[in-house]
C-alpha positions in Angstrom: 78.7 -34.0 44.0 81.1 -36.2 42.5 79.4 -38.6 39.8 82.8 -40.8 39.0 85.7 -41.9 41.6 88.8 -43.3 41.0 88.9 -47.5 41.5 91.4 -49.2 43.9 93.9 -51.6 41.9 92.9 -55.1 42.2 96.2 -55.7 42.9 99.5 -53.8 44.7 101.9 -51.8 42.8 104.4 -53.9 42.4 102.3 -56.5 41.4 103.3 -56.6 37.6 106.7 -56.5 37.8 109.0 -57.0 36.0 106.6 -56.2 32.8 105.5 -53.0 34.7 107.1 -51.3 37.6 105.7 -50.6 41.0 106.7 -46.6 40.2 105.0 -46.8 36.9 101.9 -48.1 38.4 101.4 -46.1 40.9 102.3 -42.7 38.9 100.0 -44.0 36.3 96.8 -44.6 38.4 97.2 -42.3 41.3 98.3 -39.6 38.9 97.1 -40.3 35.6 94.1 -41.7 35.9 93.1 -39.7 39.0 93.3 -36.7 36.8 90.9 -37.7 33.9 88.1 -38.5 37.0 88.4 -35.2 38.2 88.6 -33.5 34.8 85.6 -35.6 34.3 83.3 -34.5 37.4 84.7 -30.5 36.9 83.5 -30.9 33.3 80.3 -32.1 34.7 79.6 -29.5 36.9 80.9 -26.6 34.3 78.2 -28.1 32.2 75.6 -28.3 35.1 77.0 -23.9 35.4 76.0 -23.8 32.2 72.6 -25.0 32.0 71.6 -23.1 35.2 72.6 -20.1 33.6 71.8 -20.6 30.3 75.4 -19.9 28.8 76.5 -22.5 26.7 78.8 -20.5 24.0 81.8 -23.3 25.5 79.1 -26.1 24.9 81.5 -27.7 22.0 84.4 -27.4 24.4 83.2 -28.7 27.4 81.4 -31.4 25.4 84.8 -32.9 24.2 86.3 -32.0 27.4 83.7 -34.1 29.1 84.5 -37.3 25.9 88.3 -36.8 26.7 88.4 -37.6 30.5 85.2 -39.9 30.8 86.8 -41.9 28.1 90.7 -41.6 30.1 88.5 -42.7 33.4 86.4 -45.8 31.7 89.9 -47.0 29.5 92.0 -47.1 32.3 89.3 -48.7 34.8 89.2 -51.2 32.0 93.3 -51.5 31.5 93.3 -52.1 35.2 91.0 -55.2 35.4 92.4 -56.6 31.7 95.9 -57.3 33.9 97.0 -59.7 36.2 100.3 -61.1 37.9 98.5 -64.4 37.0 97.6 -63.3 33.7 99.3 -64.4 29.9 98.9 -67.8 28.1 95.7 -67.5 25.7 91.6 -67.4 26.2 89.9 -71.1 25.3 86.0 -71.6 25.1 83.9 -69.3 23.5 86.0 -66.0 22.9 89.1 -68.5 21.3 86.8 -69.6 18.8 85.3 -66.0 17.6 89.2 -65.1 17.9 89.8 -67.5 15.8 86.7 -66.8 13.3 87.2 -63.4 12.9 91.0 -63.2 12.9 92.3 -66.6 11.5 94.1 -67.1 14.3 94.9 -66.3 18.0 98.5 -65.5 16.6 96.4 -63.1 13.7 94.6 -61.2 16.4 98.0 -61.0 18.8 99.6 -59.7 15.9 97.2 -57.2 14.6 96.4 -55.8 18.3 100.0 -55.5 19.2 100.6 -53.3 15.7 98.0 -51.7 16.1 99.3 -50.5 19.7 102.3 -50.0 18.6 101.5 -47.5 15.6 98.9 -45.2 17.4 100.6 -42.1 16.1 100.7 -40.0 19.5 99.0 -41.3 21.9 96.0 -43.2 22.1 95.0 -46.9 22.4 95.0 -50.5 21.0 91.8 -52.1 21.7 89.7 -55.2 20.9 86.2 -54.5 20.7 83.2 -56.0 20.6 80.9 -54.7 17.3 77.4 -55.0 18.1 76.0 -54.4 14.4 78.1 -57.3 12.5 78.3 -59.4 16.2 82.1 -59.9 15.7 85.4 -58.9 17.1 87.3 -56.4 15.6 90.4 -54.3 16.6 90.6 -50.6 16.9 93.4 -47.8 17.5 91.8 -44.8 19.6 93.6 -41.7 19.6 93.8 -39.8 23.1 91.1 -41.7 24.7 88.3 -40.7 22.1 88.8 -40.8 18.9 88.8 -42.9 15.9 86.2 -44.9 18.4 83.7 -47.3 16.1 80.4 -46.2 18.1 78.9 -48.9 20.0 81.9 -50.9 20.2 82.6 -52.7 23.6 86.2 -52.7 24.8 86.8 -56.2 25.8 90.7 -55.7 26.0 92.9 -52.4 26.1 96.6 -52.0 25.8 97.5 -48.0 26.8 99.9 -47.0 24.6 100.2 -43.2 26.0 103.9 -42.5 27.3 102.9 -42.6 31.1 102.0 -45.8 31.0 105.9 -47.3 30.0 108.3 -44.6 29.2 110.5 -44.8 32.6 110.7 -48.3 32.0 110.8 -48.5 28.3 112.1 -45.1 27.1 110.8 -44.9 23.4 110.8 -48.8 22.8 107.1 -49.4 22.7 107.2 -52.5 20.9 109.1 -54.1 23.9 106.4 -53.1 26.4 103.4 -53.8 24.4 105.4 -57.4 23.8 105.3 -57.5 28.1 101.7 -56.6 28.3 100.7 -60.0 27.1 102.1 -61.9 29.9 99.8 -59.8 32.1 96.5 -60.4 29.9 93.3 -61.6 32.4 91.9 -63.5 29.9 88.9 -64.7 32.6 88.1 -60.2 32.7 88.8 -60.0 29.3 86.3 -63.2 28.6 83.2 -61.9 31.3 83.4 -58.8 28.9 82.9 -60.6 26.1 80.2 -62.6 27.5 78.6 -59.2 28.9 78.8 -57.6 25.7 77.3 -60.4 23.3 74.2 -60.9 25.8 
């Protein structure tokens, strides 16, 4: 039995354009993203093989196996709700001030996430988190969809910088699509997480 599914869009395909292409979209989620929730629920049941048989010489393997897709399948679930065709501008309230606390500035924090994106050497992630421990935002850069991960982080906001989610549109110009990904930013998803995570 399947444990994870893959989510409908909350919007069509060519919902983001011009900043992202109906094609891309769709390639990206039915594709993409369809494959890490089935690499997710095989893994699952490989592991469930396992147990039942008490075989678990590819227990390391399947372990990251299982950290590689669950992690493609809860990123991209994430990516999907963090965008909008109504999206852009900036957050106010609450999650502008602890922006502004522990970045110096909205313009710090656009800054250091778009880097961030921009440099994941591969392919990987830009994310802003929430960290639990010192209760403040910080920014990380995942490789894959796995690594490099503070643990206990929340993702509040994710920008996918693997090349399925811009290189038809963009070629090798990442900059210029992680520029177009803040026109597209749901700040009202990206603020609920916040608020989620700090409760």
């Amino acid at each position: 039995m399947a444990t994870y599914s893959l989510p409908d869009l909350p919007y069509d395909y060519a919902a983001l354009e011009p900043a992202i292409t109906g094609e891309i979209l769709e390639l990206h989620h039915d594709k993409h993203h369809a494959a890490y929730v089935k690499g997710a629920n095989d893994t699952l049941e490989q592991l469930a093989e396992a147990r039942a048989k008490e075989q678990f010489g590819g227990l390391v393997g399947l372990e990251k196996t299982l950290a590689f897709n669950l992690s493609g399948h809860i990123l991209h679930s994430i990516f999907w709700d963090n965008l909008s065709p109504d999206g852009g501008d900036r957050p106010d309230g609450e999650l502008a001030a602890a922006i502004d606390e522990d970045f110096g500035s909205f313009e710090g924090f656009q800054k250091q996430l778009a880097l961030a994106t921009q440099a994941v050497q591969g392919s990987g992630w830009g994310v802003l988190g929430w960290e639990p421990v010192g209760r403040k935002l910080i920014v990380q850069q995942v490789y894959d969809h796995h690594g490099n991960v503070g643990v206990g982080a929340t993702p509040l906001l994710v920008f996918d910088a693997w090349e399925h989610a811009y290189y038809l549109q963009y070629k090798n110009v990442r900059p210029d699509y992680v520029a177009k990904l803040w026109s597209l930013v749901n700040w009202t998803d990206v603020t609920a997480r916040f608020d989620a995570a700090r409760a």
